[in-house]
C-alpha positions in Angstrom: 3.2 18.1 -9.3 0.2 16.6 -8.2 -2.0 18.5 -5.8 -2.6 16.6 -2.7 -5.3 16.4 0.0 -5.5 15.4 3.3 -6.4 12.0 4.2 -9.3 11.3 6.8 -7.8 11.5 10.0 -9.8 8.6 11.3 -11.1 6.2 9.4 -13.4 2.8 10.7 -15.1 2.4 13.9 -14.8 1.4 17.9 -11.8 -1.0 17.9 -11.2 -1.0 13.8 -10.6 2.7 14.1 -7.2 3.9 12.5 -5.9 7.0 12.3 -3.7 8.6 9.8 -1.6 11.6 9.0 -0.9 12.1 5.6 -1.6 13.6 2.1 -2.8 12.0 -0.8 -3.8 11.9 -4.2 -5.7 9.0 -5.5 -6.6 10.4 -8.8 -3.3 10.3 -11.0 -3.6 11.1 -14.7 -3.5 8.2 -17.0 -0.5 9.6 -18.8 2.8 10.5 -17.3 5.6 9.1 -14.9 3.2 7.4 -12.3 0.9 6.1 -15.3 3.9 4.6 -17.4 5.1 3.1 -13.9 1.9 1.4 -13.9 2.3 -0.4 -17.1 5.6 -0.9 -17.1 5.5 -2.6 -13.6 1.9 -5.0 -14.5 4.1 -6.2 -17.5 7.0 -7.2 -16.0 5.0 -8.2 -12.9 2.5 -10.2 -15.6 5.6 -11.6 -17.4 7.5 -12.4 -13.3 4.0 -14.8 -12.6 3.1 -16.4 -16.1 4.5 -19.5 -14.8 3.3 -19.5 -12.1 -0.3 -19.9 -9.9 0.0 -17.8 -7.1 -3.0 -16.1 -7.5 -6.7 -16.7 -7.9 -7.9 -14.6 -10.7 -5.7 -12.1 -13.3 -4.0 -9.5 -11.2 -5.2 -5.9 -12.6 -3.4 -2.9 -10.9 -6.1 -0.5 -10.6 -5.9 1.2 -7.6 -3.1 4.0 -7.7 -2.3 6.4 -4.7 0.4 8.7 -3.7 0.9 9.6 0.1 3.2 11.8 1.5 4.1 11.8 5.1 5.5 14.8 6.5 8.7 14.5 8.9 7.3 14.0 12.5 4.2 12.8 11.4 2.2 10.8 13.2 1.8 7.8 10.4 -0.8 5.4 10.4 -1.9 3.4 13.1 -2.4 -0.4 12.6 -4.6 -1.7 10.1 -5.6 -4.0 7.6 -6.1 -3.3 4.0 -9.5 -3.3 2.9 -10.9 -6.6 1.5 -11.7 -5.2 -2.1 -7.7 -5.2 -2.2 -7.3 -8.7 -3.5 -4.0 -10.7 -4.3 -0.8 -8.5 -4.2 -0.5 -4.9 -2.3 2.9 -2.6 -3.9 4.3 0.3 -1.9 6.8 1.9 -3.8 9.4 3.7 -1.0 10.1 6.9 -3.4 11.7 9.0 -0.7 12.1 9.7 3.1 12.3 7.4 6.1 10.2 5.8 8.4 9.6 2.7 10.1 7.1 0.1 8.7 5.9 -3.1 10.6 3.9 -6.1 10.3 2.2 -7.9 13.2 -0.5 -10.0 14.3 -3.0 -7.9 15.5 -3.5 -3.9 16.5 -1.8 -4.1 19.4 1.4 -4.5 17.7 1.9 -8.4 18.6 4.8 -9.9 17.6 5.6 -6.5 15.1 8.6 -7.1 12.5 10.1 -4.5 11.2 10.1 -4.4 7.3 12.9 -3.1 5.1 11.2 -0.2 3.4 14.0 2.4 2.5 14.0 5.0 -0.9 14.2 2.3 -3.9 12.4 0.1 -2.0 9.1 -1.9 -2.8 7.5 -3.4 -0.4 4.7 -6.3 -1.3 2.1 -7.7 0.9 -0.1 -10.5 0.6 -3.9 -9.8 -0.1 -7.1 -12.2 0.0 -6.2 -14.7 -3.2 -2.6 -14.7 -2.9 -1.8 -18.4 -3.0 -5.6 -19.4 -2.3 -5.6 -17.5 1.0 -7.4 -15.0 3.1 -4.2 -12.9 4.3 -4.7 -9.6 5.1 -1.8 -8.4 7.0 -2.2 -6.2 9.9 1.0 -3.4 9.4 1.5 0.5 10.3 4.1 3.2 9.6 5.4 5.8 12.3 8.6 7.3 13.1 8.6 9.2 10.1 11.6 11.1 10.2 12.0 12.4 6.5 9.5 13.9 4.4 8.7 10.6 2.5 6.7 9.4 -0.9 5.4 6.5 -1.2 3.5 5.3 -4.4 1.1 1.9 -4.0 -0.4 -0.1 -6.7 -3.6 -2.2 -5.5 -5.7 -4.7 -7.4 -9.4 -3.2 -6.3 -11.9 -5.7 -6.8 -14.9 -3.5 -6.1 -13.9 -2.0 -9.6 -14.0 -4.3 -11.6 -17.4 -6.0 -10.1 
């Protein structure tokens, strides 16, 4: 198994501050299940867009975490992914339960409630998807199962 760490419990500043109860490990191996997910998933993903222009540049899943949410734990507030995130986020619902929205702003505006159950993945919109700026403001709470969940991001910072 992986050894985890805690994440930050706040992160950002005055109203941009989110907080977070997890674990996480951000430093996966380059072999094993998580890594082969990897390059199984760009390829298919690769072969699912070939056709297609939704994107503004070459997608490059580079970014890898795994977070773990105990039951009862608090979540993570609502946020935005960070703007080096570009194109396509992919959260991969391994195990657990708990609830995940979208909405227009911290407050919860107008929150939806996104299917996000074990088997699940869930994709969201980052800057370059379709020649936009979307960054979608979304949280997690009501965590009622321990739950895994394993995300694939295209970082742009590392590749700059």
């Amino acid at each position: 198994m992986y050894p985890l760490r805690p994440a930050k419990n706040t992160v950002g500043t005055a109203y941009n501050l989110v907080h977070q109860d997890m674990l996480l490990q951000d430093q996966l191996k380059s072999d094993g299940a998580f890594a082969e997910l990897v390059v199984a998933f760009q390829q298919h993903f690769d072969e699912a867009i070939s056709e297609h222009s939704y994107f503004s540049a070459p997608v490059v899943f580079n970014d890898v975490m795994l977070q773990k949410y105990e039951p009862k734990s608090g979540g993570i507030t609502p946020h935005r992914d960070r703007t080096d995130y570009r194109h396509i986020i992919c959260l991969f619902v391994l195990e657990g339960f708990g609830r995940f929205y979208i909405a227009d702003d911290r407050n919860k505006t107008n929150a939806i409630e996104i299917a996000n159950l074990p088997g699940d993945v869930v994709l969201m919109p980052g800057p370059g998807f379709v020649g936009l700026n979307n960054r979608p403001f979304h949280y997690l709470e009501n965590i009622t199962q321990e739950r895994w969940v394993f995300g694939l991001r295209h970082d742009q910072s590392k590749l700059d």
